[in-house]
Structures are given as structure tokens and as C-alpha cells.
N, C-alpha and C positions, 0 to 999 in steps of 0.2 A: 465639485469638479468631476468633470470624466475620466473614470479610470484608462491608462493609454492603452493602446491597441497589443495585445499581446496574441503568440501562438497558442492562444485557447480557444474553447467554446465561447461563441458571443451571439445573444440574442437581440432581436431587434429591436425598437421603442418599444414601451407596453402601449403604447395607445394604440402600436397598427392593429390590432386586433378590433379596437371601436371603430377605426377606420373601415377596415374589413367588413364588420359588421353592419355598419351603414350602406355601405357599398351591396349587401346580397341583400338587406332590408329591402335596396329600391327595385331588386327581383322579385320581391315576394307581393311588390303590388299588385300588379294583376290578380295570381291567383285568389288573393283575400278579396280583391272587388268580388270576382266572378262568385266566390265562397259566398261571402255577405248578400250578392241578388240569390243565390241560388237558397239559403239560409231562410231569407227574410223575405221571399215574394209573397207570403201571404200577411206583411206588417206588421206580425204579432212581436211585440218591441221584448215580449217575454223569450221568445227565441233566444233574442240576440244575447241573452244573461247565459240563456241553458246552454247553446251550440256554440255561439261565433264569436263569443268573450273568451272562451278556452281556449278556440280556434287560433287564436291571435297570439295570447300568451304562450300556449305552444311554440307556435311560428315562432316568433321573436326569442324565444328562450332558447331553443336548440339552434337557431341562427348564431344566436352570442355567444354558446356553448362551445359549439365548431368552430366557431373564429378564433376563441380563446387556447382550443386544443393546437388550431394550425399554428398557434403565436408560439405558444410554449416548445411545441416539438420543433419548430425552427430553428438553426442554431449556425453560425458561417466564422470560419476562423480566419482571420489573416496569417498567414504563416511565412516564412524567409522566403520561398521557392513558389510558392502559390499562396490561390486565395480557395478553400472551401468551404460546402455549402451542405449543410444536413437537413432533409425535411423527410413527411408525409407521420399520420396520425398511424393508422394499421401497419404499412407496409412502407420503411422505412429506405428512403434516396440518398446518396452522397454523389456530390461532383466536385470535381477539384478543375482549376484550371491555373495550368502555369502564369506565371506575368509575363511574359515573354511571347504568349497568345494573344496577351491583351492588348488590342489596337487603340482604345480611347475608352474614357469614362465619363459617362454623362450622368446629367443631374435632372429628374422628370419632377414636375409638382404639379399634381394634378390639383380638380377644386375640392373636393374632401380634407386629403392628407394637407390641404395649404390652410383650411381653418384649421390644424391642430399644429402646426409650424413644422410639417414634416416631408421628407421628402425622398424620391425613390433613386436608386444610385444604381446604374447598368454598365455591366463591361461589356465592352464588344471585342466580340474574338474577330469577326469578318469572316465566320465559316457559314452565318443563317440567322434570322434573330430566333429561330430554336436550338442556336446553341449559345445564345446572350445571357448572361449569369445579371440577376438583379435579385439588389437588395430591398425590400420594402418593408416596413420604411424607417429612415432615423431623421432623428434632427437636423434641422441647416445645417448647422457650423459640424456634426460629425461626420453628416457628408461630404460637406466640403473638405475636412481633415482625411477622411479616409480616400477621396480621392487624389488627393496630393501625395498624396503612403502610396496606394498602389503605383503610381505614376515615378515616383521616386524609386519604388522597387527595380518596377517593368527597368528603367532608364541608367539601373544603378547609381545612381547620384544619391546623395544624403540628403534630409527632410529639415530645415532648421527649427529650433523648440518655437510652439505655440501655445499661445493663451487661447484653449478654445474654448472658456466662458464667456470671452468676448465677440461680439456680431464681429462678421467675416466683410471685411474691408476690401475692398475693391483693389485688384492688382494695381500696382504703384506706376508701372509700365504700359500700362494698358492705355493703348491709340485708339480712339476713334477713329472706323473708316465707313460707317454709314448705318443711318438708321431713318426709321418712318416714324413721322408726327402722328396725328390722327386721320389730318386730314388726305396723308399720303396713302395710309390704307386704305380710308373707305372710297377713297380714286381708285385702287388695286381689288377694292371688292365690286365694283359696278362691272371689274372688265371678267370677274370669275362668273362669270353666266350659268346655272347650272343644269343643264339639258334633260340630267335624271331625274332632277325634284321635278320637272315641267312636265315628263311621259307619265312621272307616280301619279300628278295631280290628275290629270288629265284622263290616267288610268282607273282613278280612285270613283272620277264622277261620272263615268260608264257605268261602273260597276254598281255603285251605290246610289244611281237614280230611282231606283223602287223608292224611297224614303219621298221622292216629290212628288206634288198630287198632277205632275205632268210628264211629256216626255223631256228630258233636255235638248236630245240634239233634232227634236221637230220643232220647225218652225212655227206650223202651224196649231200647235201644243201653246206656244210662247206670245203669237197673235190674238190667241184667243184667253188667256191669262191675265195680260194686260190692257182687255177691255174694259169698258165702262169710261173711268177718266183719262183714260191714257188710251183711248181707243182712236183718238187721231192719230196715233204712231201705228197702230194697226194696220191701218188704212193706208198708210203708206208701200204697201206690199213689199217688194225685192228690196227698198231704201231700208225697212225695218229691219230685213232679214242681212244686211250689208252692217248697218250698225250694231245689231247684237252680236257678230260676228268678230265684228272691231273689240267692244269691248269684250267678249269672251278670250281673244288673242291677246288682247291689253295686260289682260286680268293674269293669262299664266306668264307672259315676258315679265309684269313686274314680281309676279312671287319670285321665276327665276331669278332674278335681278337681286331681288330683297335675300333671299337666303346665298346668293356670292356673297354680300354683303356682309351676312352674319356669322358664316363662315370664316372668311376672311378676316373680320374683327376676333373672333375667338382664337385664331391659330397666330394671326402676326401682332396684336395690339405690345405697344412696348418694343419693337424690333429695334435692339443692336449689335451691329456687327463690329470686333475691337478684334486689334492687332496687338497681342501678347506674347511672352516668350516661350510661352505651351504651343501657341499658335493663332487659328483665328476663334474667337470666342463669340457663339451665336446665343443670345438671350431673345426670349419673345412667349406670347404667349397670355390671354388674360385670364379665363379659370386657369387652364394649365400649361403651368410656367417651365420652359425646358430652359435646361442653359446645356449646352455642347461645346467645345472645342475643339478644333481641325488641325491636324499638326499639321503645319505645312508640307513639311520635307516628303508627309508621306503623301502627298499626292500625284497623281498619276497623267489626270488629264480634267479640262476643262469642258462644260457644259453651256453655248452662250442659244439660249432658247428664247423665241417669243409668239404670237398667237397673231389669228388673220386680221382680227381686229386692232390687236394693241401696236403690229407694227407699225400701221397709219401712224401713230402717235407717238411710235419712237419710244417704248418699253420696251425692254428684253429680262430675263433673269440670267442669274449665271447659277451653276451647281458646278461642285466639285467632285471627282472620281478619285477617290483615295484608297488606299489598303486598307483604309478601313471600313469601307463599303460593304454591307452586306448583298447588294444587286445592283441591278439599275434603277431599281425605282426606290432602292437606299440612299440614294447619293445625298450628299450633303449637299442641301442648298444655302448657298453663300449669300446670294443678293436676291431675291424673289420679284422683285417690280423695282426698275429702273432706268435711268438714260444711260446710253453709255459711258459718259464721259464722266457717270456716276460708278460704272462697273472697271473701269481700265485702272484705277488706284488699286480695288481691290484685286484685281489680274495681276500689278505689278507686284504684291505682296507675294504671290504665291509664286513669283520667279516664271512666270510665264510671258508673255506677249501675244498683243493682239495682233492681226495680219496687218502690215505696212503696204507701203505702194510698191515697196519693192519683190512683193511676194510674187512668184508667177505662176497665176493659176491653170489647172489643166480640166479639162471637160472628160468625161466618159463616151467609151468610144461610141459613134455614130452606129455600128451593127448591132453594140446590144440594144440601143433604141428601138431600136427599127425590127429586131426580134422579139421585144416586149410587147410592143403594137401587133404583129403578125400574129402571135399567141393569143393576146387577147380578142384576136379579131374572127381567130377560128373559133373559138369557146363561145362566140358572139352570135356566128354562122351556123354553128352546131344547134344552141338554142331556136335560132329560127327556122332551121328546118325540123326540127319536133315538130315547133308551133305547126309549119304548113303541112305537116301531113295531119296533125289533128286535125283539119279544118280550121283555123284560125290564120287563114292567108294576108290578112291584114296586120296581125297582132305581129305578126312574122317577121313584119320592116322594121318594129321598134329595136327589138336588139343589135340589129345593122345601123341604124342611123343612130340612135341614141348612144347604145354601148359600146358602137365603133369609133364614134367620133368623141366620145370620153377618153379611150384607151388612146386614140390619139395628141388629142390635146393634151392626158396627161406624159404621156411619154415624152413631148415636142418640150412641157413646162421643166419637165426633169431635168432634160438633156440641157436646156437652156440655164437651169440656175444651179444644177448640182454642181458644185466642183471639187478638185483637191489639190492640193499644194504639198512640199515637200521643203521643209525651213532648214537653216543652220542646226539648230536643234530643238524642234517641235514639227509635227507635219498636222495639215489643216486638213479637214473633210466638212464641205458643206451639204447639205440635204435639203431637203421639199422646196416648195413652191404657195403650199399653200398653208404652212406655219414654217416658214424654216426653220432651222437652229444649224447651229456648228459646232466641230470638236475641236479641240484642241488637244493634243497627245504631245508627254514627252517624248523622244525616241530611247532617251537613256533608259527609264524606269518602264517603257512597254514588255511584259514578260513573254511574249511569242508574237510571231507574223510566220501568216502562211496562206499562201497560194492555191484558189480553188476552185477546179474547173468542173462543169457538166457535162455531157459528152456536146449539146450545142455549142459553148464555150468554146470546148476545143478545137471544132470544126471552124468558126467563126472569128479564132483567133483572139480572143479577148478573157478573161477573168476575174474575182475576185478578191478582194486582199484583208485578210481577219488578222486582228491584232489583239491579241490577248491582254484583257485588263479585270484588275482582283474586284472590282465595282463596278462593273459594266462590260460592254464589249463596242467595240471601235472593226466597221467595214467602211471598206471602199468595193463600190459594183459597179460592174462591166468596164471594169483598168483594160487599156489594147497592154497585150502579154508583153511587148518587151519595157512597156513602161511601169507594169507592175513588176516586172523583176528588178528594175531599177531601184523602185521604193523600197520593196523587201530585203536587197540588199545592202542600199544604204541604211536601213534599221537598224539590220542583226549586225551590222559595224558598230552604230552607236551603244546598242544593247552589250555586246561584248568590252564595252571599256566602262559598261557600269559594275559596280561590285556592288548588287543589294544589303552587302553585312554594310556598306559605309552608309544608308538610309538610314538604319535602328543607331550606326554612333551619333548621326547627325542630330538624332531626335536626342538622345541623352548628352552630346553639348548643351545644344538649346534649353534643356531643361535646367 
């Protein structure tokens, strides 16, 4: 049985070290390939005994060496007031972090530490994930125990006695409020398209056509390659050069296509979302397996997003903005691919709502439009007359016609679908046009609003309104100024009758 958690020294499983060690093994491939051709290009297999058998054992030996030195020097104590962390071989680190810093505790299982049934346990303070305290790695069940310890600490509430040689049984409380079969994901992976893997590939076979005994991107390279039996496609002139074209496009849409796919099967496979009295409980993941939890209370504001394609189809995702966010691009995603009337259960859990018909939405003023357009249209004009004094009188129009009538339309689509609203207690911001999403903010839990003009602004009579959030940040642009001072003032009312010390009791109820 496991000795319990006391204010001493505690080192982590003996195995993260094999783990460890596995883990910089799969770094040291390269080097030993390139070692081995470099070694052995003249074949003499006797080499390989004299030079590149020692090679290896070296490698591997001081690989396992260091792994085992970083296990033993590692050492993390739970103590009453905090949790600290002792490391480094030479030159020795200590961090301590209060519980009281501690926003959530999550559970990572990568595909390594998950054949050895081990798993990695991270506090998040919400100041950076370089200031995230993680332990790597312990067993299931004493992660799971040691995260209910710190949690119990952080919330003051008592831990009741556990058997932790037994597997860790599923909260007894615990709702189902949505999850993805199989075949929901790989619907979710067709729509992750990914544009980078298509520029690498693409990049890759520029770069690396010297290896073919032709040009790739000559046609006529490609005409004359596939002569002989396939020389009636030759002959086909511009229709041959149209179809290899097709599938040359084919060929990188579906890599793109294929790697959303495996992507997305690797990050969400297993996806479920459960309403507990920690909060909401996200598990997913197939090499590796995270499980997180979102306390409710601590959350701030709503994220309902969706993509130019997936809206046809009626997707959106939702993410959460909590305190315990480390940015915007931390935020806790709640729901990743869904309908709405899949995401508004999980809305109502978090004490939120979505916009009703009674909401009354407001547009942004018509001047800063029309000063967006103006700007971009001189930046437009400026380019084209470079162009025409170089002599390029022609090239001259394109920034006028093309770039002006871009800044147009996109300014005309803004004005037309941005909006914002201002609720009983939440205010709504919507955005783009060409993916939207919307916010959803409480007014109580927002930590600042403020009013912010440029000297056009102030000329023009209209403004900005920044809302201060611990996991993101929340604007409204180009508010006409007495209606931004409306919002801002009806906020700092709702925010003045919030007392944040009753969020942290909230969360030690619940718990």
C-alpha cells in the first residue's frame, strides 16, 4: 500500500526515469542514423564492432545515466500551506507554490508514460504555463489522490479516507453532457483542413525535385516522360497539362484532408464532457489521454466559434474563459464540434445564456466604417503611385481596384454582421463575417472596462471598449461614445456588487 502524503520529501514513480529515457532515446535517432552512414559508408561490417557498437552503447548508457540522476534528484513535498518542488543534477532549483495560486489540477497521459500506467499531474497557477508546477510522473490512482489533496487543501474542505490500491472509480455524480462517438470525430477531422501540412508538402517538392530524372513543375518534362504507352495522353496537349494539374491539386487537398483527420483522431478520440461537483470534466485523447476539470464558478466568459465552411453545416464549438486560463489561446475548450442545441445544455451548466429574441442588438458606428475603408484606401493609393512612377502604369490599377474594393466589402461585411448587446447580466459581442464567433461575458466577474480613444476616434466621435479578462481579453470597436459610456457604466455597477473573495467560497462549497 502507499505510504499517505506527508510534509516530506517525495520522489516520483521509479519508472519516469525509463520513461524519460525512452523519451531522449527517440532524440538520439537521427544522430546515430547519420553516425552509422557516416561510420559505415565504406561497408566494412568490421567497423561497425570497432566504432559504432560503442557508439551506441555510450549513447544509450549516459542517456539512462542522466535520466536516472534527474529521477533521484527530483523530490516535491505536499506540505499544509503549499505544494514544493526540488530539482536539477549540478545546480540545484526549489519552487514552492501556495494552494491558494492553484487554479486547477490536471491529469496528462501521454503514449509513453500510458504503457507504463503512469501519468503526469500539473497545477495551474494562471500566471503562464511557465509558471505551471508538474509532476512527472506517478501512478493513476496517486494522481488521482494527490489531486483531490491539493484541491481539498486549495478549497479548505476535508479529503475523506481512500483505498488507493484500488482503480479509481468514476465520480458517483457525474452527468453526462456530451461526447463524440467515432464517427462524430472523423466528421470533425475532414472539416480541420490543414493549410500548413499542404504549403510543407508542396514546399518539400520544390525543393527536393533534383532527386527526379525530370522537372516537376514542366509540363513538358511530364509530356515527354509519359511517352511511349501512355503517349496518347501526350498528345492531348493543354487537356494533359489540365489533368495533371487536377490531380497534382487532388493529391495535396487530400493529404491536407488526411492529416485533419489524424490529427483530430489523435487529440479528441474518446471525448467526454461530464458535469461534477469539481465542475465540468473533459477526458479525450488517444495516445494521450488528458482529463482536466473547469470549475464552474471560476468562469468568466464564453467562447461560441465556428469556421467558413462548418457554419453551412451548422457546427460551432464553445471554449470557456476562466481564471484559470493561462491566455487566449489557453482557454478551455468545452465543446469542440457541435450543433447548437448540442452546446446550449452545456451553456446552461455554466450559468450562462445564449442570446434570446429579446436581446437588442447594436451595430458599430457607421464613421468608424467608413474611416476603415478611407485608411485602407489611402495605403492602397500610396502603393499605386510608387507603382506609377516606377513605370508600372498598369500594375498601378490593381491596388485601386482590387485592394480598394477588398477594404470595402470587408468594412460594408463588418459593419453588417459585427454587433453587441448589453443583457441583464452578461453583454454579447459578435465578430467577423467570414468565421464568426461571439463572446459572451459576465458583467459581474469582468475585472476592468475602459474607454479608448485615438486622436481619429476622438475627432469622429466614437470609441473602443476593453474588458478586462484573467484568460483572454473581450473588445468592442468603434462603440458611438455615448453608447460606449453606457456599457462601461452599466459594467463597473455590475462589477462593483461582485466581491471576488465569494468566487474562491463558491468553489470550496461545491467542493
Amino acid at each position: 500500500m502507499t505510504e499517505p502524503l506527508e510534509d516530506t520529501p517525495r520522489r516520483t514513480d521509479p519508472r519516469t526515469f525509463a520513461v524519460r529515457a525512452v523519451a531522449m532515446l527517440s532524440q538520439l535517432v537521427l544522430p546515430l542514423v547519420v553516425g552509422g552512414f557516416t561510420i559505415l559508408d565504406k561497408g566494412d561490417f568490421g567497423d561497425a564492432l570497432l566504432y559504432f557498437l560503442p557508439l551506441v552503447v555510450l549513447a544509450v548508457g549516459a542517456n539512462i545515466f542522466f535520466a536516472y540522476l534527474r529521477w533521484a534528484r527530483f523530490t516535491y513535498t505536499v506540505g499544509a500551506d503549499d505544494i514544493r518542488v526540488e530539482s536539477g543534477v549540478l545546480s540545484r532549483e526549489a519552487r514552492s507554490v501556495p494552494y491558494e495560486r492553484i487554479q486547477d489540477v490536471s491529469i496528462e497521459q501521454k503514449f509513453v508514460p500510458r504503457l507504463f500506467g503512469l501519468v503526469e499531474v500539473k497545477f495551474e497557477t494562471g500566471a503562464g504555463g511557465g509558471d505551471d508546477l508538474k509532476l512527472a510522473y506517478l501512478p493513476e490512482v496517486e494522481g488521482e489522490r494527490l489531486r483531490e489533496l491539493v484541491r481539498s487543501r486549495r478549497d479548505g474542505s476535508s479529503l475523506p479516507e481512500q483505498n488507493i490500491d484500488t482503480d479509481i472509480a468514476p465520480e458517483p455524480d457525474a452527468r453526462l453532457l456530451y461526447e463524440m462517438g467515432p464517427g462524430r470525430v472523423l466528421t470533425f477531422g475532414l472539416f480541420e483542413f490543414s493549410l500548413a501540412v499542404v504549403a510543407v508538402v508542396a514546399g518539400a517538392a520544390q525543393q527536393l525535385d533534383f532527386l527526379l530524372p525530370f522537372e516537376v513543375w514542366d509540363w513538358r518534362s511530364w509530356r515527354e516522360q509519359i511517352a511511349g504507352p501512355g503517349q496518347w495522353l501526350a498528345g492531348l496537349g493543354v487537356l494533359a497539362q489540365l489533368v495533371g494539374g487536377v490531380i497534382a491539386v487532388g493529391s495535396l487537398i487530400f493529404i491536407g484532408v488526411a492529416t485533419g483527420v489524424v490529427r483530430t483522431v489523435l487529440r479528441e478520440w474518446g471525448f467526454r464532457l461530464e458535469r461534477t461537483d469539481k465542475g465540468l470534466r473533459r477526458r479525450r485523447g488517444l495516445l494521450t489521454r488528458t482529463d482536466l476539470v473547469m470549475p464552474v464558478h471560476r468562469v468568466q466568459a464564453l467562447r461560441l466559434s465556428t469556421g467558413l465552411v462548418r457554419r453551412w453545416f451548422g457546427w460551432h464549438s464553445l471554449k470557456l474563459v476562466s481564471l484559470a486560463s493561462d491566455s487566449g489561446s489557453a482557454n478551455h475548450e468545452a465543446v469542440p464540434f457541435a450543433r447548437l442545441k448540442e452546446i446550449s445544455p452545456v451553456v446552461a451548466e455554466t450559468g450562462f445564456e445564449l442570446p434570446g429574441a429579446e436581446i437588442e442588438w447594436h451595430r458599430s458606428s457607421r464613421r468608424y466604417r467608413i474611416d476603415g475603408f478611407l485608411i485602407g484606401f489611402f495605403l492602397m493609393s500610396a502603393i499605386a503611385a510608387a507603382l506609377f512612377v516606377a513605370g508600372n502604369a498598369y500594375l498601378a490599377l490593381l491596388p485601386i481596384i482590387a485592394g480598394g474594393g477588398w477594404f470595402a466589402l470587408h468594412e460594408y461585411m463588418r459593419w453588417r454582421w459585427d454587433r453587441h448587446a448589453l443583457g441583464r447580466r452578461q453583454l454579447y459581442a459578435r465578430h467577423g463575417w467570414f468565421a464568426p464567433s461571439m463572446a459572451i461575458a459576465s458583467r459581474e466577474k469582468l475585472q476592468s472596462v475602459e474607454i479608448v480613444r485615438n486622436p481619429l476616434a476622438r475627432v469622429r466621435g466614437y470609441a473602443d471598449i476593453r474588458f478586462g479578462l484573467a484568460g483572454g481579453h473581450l473588445r468592442m470597436r468603434g462603440i458611438a461614445l455615448a453608447d460606449a459610456m453606457r456599457i462601461r457604466d452599466a459594467v463597473l455597477s455590475s462589477m462593483g456588487e461582485q466581491d471576488f473573495s465569494e468566487v474562491v467560497e463558491a468553489g470550496s462549497q461545491s467542493a
